[in-house]
Gaussian input, Z-matrix of N, CA and C with variables (Angstrom, degrees):
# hf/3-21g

backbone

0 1
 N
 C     1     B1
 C     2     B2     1     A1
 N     3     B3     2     A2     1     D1
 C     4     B4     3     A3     2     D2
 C     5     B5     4     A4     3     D3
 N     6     B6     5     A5     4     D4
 C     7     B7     6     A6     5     D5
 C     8     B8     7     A7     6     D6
 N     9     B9     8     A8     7     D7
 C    10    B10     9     A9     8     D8
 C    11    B11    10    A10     9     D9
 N    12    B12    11    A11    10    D10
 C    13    B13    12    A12    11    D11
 C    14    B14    13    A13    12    D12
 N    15    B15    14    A14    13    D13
 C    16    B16    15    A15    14    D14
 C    17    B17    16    A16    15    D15
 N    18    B18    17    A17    16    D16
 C    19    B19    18    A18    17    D17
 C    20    B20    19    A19    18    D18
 N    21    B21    20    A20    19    D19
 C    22    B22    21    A21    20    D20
 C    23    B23    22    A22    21    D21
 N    24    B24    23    A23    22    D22
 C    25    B25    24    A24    23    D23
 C    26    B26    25    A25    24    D24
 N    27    B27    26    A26    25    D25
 C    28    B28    27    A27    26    D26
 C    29    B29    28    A28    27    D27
 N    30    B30    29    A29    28    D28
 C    31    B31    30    A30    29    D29
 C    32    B32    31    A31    30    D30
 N    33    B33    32    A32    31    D31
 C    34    B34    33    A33    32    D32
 C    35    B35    34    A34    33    D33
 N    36    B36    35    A35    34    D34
 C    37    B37    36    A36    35    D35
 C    38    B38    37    A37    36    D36
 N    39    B39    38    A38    37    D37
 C    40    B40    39    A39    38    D38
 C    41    B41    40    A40    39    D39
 N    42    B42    41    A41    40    D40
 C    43    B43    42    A42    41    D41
 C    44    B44    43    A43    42    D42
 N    45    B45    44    A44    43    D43
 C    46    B46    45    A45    44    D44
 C    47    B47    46    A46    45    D45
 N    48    B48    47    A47    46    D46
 C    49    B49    48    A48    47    D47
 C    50    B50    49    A49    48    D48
 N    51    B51    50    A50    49    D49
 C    52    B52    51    A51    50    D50
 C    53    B53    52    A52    51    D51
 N    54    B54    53    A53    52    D52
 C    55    B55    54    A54    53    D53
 C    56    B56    55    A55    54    D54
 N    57    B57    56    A56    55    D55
 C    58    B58    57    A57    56    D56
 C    59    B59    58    A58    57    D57
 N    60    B60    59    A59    58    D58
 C    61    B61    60    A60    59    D59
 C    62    B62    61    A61    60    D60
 N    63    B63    62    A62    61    D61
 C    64    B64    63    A63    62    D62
 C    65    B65    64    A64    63    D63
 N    66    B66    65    A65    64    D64
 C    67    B67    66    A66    65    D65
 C    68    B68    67    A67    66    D66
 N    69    B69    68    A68    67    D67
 C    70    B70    69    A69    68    D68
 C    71    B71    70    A70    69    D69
 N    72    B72    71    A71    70    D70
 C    73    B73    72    A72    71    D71
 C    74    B74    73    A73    72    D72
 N    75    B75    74    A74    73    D73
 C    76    B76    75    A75    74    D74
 C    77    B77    76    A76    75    D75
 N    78    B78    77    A77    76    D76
 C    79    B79    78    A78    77    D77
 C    80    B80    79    A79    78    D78
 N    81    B81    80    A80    79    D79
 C    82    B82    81    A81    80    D80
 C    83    B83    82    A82    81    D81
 N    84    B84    83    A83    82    D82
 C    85    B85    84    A84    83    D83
 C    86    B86    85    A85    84    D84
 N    87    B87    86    A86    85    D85
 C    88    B88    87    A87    86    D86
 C    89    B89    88    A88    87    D87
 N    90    B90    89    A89    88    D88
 C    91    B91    90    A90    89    D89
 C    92    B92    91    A91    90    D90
 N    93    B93    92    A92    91    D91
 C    94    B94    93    A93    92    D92
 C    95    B95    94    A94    93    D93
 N    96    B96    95    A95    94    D94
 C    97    B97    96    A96    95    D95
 C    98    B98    97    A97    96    D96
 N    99    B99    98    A98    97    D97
 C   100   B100    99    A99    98    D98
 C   101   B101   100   A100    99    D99
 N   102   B102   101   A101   100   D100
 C   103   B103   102   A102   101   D101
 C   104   B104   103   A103   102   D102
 N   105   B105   104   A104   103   D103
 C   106   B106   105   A105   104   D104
 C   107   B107   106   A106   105   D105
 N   108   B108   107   A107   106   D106
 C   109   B109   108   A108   107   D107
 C   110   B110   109   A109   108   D108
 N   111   B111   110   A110   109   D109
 C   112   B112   111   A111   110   D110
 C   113   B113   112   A112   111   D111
 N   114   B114   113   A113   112   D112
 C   115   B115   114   A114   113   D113
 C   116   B116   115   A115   114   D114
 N   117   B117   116   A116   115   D115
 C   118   B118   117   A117   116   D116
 C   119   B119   118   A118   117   D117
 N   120   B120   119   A119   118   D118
 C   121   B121   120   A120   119   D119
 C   122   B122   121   A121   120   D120
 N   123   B123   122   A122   121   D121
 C   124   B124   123   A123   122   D122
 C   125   B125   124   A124   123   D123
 N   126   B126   125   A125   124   D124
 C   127   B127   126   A126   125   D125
 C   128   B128   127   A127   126   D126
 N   129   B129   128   A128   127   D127
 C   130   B130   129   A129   128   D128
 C   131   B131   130   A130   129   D129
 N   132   B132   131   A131   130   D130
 C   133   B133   132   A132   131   D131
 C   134   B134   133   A133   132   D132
 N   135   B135   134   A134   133   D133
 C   136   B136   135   A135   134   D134
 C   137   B137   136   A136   135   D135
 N   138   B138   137   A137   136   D136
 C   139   B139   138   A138   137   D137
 C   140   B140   139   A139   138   D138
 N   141   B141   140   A140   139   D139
 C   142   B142   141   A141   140   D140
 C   143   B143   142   A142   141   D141
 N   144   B144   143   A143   142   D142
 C   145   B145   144   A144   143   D143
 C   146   B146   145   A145   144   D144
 N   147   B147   146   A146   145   D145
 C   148   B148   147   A147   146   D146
 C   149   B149   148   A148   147   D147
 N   150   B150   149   A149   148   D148
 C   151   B151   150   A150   149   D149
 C   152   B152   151   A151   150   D150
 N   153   B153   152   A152   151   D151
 C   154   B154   153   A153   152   D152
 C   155   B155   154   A154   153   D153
 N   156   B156   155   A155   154   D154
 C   157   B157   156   A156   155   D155
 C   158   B158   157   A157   156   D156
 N   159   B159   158   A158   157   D157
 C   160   B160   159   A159   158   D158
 C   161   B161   160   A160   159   D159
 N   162   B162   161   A161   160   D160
 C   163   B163   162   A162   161   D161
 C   164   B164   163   A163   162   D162
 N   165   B165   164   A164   163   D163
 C   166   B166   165   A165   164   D164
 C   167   B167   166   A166   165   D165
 N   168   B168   167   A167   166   D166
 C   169   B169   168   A168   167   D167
 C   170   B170   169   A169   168   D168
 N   171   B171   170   A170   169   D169
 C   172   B172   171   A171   170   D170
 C   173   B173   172   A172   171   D171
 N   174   B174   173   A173   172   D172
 C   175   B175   174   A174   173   D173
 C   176   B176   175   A175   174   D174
 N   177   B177   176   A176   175   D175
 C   178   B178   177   A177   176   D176
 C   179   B179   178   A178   177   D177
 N   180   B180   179   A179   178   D178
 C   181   B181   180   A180   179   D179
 C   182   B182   181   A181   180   D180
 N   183   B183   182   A182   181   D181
 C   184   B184   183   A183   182   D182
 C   185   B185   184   A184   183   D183
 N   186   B186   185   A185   184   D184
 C   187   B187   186   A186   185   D185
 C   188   B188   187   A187   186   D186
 N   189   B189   188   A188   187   D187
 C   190   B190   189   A189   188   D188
 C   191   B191   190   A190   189   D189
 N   192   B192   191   A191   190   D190
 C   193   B193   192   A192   191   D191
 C   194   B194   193   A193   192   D192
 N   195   B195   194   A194   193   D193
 C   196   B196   195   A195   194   D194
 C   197   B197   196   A196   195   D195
 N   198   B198   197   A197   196   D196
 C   199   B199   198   A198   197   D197
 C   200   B200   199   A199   198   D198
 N   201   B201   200   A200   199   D199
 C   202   B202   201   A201   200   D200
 C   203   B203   202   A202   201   D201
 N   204   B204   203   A203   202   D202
 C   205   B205   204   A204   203   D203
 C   206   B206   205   A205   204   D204
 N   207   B207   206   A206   205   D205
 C   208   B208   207   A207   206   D206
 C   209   B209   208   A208   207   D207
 N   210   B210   209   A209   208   D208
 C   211   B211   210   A210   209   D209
 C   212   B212   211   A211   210   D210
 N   213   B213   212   A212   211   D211
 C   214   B214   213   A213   212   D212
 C   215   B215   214   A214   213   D213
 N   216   B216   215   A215   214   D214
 C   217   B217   216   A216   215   D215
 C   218   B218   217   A217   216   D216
 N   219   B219   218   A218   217   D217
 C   220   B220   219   A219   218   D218
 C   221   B221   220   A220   219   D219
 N   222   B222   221   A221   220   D220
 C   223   B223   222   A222   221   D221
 C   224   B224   223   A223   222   D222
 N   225   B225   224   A224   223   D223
 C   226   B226   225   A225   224   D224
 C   227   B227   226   A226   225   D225
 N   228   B228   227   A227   226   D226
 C   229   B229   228   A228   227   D227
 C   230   B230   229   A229   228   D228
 N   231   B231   230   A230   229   D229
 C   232   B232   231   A231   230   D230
 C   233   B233   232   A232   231   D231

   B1=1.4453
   B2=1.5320
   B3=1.2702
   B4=1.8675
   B5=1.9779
   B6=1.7514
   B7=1.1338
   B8=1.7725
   B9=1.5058
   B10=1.4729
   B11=1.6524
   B12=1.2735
   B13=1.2666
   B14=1.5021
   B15=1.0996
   B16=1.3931
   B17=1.4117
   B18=2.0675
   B19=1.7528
   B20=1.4484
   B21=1.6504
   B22=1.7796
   B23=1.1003
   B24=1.2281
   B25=1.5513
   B26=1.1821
   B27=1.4386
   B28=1.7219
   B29=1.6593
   B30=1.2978
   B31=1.0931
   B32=1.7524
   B33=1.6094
   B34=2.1699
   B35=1.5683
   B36=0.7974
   B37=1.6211
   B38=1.7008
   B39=1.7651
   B40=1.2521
   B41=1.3160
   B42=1.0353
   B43=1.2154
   B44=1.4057
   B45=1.6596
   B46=1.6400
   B47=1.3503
   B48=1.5330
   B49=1.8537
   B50=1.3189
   B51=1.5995
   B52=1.5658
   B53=1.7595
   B54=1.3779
   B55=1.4282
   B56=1.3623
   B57=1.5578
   B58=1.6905
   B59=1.3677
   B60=1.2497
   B61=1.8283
   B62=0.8518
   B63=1.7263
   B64=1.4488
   B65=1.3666
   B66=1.6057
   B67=1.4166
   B68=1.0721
   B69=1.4841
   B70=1.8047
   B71=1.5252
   B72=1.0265
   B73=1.5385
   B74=1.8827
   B75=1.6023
   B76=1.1958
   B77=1.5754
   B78=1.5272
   B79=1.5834
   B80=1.8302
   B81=0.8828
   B82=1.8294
   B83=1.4014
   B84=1.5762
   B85=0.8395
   B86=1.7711
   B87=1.6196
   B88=1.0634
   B89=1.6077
   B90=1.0152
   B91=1.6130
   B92=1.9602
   B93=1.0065
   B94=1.6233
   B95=2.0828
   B96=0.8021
   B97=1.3343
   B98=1.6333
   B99=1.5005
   B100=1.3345
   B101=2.2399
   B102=1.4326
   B103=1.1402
   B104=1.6738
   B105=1.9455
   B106=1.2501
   B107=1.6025
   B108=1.3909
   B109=1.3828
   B110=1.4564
   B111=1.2509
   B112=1.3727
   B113=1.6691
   B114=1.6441
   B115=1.4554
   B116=1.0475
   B117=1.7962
   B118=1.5946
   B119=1.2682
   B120=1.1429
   B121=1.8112
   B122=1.4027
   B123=1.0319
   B124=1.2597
   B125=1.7366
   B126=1.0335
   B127=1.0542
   B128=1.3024
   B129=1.0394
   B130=1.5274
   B131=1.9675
   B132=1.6051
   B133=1.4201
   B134=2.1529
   B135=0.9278
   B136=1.4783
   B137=1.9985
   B138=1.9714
   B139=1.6589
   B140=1.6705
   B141=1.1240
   B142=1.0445
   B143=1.7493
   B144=0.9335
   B145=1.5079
   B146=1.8459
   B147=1.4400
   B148=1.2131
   B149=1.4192
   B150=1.7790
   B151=1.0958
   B152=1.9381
   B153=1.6385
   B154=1.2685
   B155=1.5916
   B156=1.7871
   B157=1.7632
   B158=2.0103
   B159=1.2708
   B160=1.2548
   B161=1.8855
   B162=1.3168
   B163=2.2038
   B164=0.9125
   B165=0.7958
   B166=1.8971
   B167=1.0156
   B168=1.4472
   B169=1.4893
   B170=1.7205
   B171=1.4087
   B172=1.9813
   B173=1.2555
   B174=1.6436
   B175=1.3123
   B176=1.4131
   B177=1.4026
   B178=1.1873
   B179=1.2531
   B180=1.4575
   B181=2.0448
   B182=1.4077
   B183=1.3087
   B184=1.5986
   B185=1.5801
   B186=1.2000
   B187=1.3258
   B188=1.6604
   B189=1.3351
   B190=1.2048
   B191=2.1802
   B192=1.1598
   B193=1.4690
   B194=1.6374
   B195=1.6158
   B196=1.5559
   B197=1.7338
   B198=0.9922
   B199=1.7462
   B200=1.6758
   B201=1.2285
   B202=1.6757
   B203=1.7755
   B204=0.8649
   B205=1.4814
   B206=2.1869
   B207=1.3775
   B208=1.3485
   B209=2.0056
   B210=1.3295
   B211=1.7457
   B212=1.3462
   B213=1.2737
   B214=1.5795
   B215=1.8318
   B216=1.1978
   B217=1.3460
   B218=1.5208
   B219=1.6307
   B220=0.7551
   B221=2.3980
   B222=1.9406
   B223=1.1841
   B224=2.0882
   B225=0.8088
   B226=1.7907
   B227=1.3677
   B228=0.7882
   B229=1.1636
   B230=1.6398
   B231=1.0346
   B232=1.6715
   B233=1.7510
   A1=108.02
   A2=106.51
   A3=112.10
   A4=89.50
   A5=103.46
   A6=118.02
   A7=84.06
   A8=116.41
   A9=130.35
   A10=115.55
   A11=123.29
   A12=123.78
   A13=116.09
   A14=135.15
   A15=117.21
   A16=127.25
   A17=100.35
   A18=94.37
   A19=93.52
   A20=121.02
   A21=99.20
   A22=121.87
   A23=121.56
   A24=115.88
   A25=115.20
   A26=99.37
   A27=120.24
   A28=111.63
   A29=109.41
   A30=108.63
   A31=108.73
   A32=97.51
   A33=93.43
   A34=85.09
   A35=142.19
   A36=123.78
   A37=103.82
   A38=101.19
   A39=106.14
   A40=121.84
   A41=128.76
   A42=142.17
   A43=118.37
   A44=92.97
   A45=115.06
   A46=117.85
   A47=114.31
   A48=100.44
   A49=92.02
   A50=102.86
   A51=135.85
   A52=105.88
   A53=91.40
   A54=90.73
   A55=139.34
   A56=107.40
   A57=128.40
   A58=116.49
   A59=114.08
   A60=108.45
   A61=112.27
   A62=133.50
   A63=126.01
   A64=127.32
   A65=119.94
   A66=138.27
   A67=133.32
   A68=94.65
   A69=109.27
   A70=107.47
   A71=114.37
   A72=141.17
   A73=119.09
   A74=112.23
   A75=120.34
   A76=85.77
   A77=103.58
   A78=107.68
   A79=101.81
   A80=123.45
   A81=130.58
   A82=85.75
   A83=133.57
   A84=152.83
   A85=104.87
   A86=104.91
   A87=123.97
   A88=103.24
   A89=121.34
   A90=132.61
   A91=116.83
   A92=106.42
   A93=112.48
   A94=82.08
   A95=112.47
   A96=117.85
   A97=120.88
   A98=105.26
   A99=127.48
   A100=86.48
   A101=118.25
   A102=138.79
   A103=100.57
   A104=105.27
   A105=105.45
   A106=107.95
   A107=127.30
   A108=138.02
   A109=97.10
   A110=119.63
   A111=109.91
   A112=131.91
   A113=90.21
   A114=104.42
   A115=125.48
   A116=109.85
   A117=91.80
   A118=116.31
   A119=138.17
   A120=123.63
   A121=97.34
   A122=144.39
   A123=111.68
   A124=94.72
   A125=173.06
   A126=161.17
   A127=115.74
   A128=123.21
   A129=124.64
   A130=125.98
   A131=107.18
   A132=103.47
   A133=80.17
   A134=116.42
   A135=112.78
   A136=104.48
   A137=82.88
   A138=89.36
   A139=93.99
   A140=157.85
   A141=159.46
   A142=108.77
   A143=115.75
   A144=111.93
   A145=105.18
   A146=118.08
   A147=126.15
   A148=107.50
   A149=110.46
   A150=112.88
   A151=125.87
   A152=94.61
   A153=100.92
   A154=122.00
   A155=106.88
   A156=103.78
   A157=96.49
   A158=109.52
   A159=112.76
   A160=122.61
   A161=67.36
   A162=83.10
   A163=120.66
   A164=138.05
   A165=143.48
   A166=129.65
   A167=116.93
   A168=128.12
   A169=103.40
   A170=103.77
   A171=129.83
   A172=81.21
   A173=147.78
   A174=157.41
   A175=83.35
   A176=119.44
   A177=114.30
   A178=144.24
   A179=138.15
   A180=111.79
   A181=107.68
   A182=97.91
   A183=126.86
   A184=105.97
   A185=122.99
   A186=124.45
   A187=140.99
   A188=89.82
   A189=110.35
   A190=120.04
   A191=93.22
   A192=105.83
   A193=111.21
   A194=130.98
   A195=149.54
   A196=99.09
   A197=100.19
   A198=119.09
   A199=98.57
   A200=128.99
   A201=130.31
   A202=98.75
   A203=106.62
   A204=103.87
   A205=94.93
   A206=82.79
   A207=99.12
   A208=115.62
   A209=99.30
   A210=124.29
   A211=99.73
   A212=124.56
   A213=135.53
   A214=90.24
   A215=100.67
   A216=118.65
   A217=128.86
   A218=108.89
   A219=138.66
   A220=115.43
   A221=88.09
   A222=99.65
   A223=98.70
   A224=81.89
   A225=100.00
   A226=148.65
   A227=164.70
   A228=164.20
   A229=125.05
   A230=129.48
   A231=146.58
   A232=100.11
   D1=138.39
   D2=-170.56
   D3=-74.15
   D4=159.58
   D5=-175.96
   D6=-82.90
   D7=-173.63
   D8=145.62
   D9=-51.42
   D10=174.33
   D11=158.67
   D12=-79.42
   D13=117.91
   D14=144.78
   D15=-48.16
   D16=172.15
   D17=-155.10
   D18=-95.29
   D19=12.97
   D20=150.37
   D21=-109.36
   D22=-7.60
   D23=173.35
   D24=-74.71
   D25=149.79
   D26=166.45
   D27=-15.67
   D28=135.51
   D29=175.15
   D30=-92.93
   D31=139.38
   D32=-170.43
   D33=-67.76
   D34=-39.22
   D35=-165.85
   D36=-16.49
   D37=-66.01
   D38=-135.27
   D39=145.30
   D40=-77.25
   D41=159.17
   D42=33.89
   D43=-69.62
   D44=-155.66
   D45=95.75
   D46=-12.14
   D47=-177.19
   D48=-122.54
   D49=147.61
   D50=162.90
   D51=-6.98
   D52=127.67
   D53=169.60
   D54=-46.52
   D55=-44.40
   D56=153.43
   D57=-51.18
   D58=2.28
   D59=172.50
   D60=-119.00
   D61=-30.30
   D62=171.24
   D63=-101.35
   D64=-50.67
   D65=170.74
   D66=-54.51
   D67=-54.26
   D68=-150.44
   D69=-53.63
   D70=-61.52
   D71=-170.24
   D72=-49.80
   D73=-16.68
   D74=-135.44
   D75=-113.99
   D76=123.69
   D77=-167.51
   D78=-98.38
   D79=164.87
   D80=-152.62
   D81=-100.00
   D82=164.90
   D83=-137.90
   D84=-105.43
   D85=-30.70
   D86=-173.53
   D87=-95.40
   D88=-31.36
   D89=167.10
   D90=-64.81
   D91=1.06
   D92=-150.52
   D93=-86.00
   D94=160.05
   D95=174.13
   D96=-99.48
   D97=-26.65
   D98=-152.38
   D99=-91.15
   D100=-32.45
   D101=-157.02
   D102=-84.90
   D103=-52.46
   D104=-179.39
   D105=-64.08
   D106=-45.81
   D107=-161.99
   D108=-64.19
   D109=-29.70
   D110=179.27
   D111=-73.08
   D112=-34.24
   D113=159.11
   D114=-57.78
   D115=-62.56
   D116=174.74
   D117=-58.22
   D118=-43.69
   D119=-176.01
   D120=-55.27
   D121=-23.83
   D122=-173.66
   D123=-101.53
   D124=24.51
   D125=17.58
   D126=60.10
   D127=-92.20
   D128=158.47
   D129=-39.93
   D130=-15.92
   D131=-166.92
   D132=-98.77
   D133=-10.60
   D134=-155.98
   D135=-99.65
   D136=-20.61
   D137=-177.38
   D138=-100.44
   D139=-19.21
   D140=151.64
   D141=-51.68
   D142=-40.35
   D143=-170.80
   D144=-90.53
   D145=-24.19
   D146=160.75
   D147=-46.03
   D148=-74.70
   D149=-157.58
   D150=-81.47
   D151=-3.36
   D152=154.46
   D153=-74.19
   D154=-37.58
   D155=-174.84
   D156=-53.20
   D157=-34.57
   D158=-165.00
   D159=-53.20
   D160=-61.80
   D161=158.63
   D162=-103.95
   D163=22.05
   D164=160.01
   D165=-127.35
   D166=-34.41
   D167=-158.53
   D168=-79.15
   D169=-136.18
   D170=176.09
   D171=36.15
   D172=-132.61
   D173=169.94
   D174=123.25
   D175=-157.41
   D176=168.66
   D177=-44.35
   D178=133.63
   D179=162.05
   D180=-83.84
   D181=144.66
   D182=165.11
   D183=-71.69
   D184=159.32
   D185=168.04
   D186=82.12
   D187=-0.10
   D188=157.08
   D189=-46.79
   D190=131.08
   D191=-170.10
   D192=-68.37
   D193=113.16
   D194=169.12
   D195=7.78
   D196=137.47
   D197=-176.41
   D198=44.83
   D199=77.12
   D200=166.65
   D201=-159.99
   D202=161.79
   D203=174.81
   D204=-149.64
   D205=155.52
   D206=-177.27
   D207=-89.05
   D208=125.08
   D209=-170.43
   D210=-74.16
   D211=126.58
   D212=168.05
   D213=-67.95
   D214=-64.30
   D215=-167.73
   D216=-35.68
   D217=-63.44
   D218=-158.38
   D219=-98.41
   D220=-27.47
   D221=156.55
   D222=90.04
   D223=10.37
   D224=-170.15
   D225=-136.33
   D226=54.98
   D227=175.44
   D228=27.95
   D229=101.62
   D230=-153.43
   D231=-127.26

């Protein structure tokens, strides 16, 4: 199994320059902090809005078809 690069060797990119000049430094997309924080907020804005439709939300349906009215009860249209 290959070691890491050291920070003078060639960088595997490609490049041609020192590992310490192009690579080393460069944090993964999934490592980013700014990337995770965003997930969870949106995570949390998606489980909050779930669990409000849950107790708050459905209320009546709209759209019920001319002379019918919509059943709390029954969940349906009568």
């Amino acid at each position: 199994m290959a070691d890491a690069p050291g920070r003078n060797d060639p960088c595997p990119c490609g490049s041609g320059e020192k590992h310490k000049y192009c690579c080393m430094n460069e944090t993964p997309w999934y490592k980013n902090r700014l990337f995770t924080g965003a997930v969870i907020a949106l995570l949390l804005v998606a489980a909050l809005l779930l669990i409000g439709n849950l107790f708050f939300g459905g209320g009546a349906a709209t759209g019920c078809p001319p002379g019918q009215v919509w059943s709390e009860a029954h969940g349906h249209c009568h």
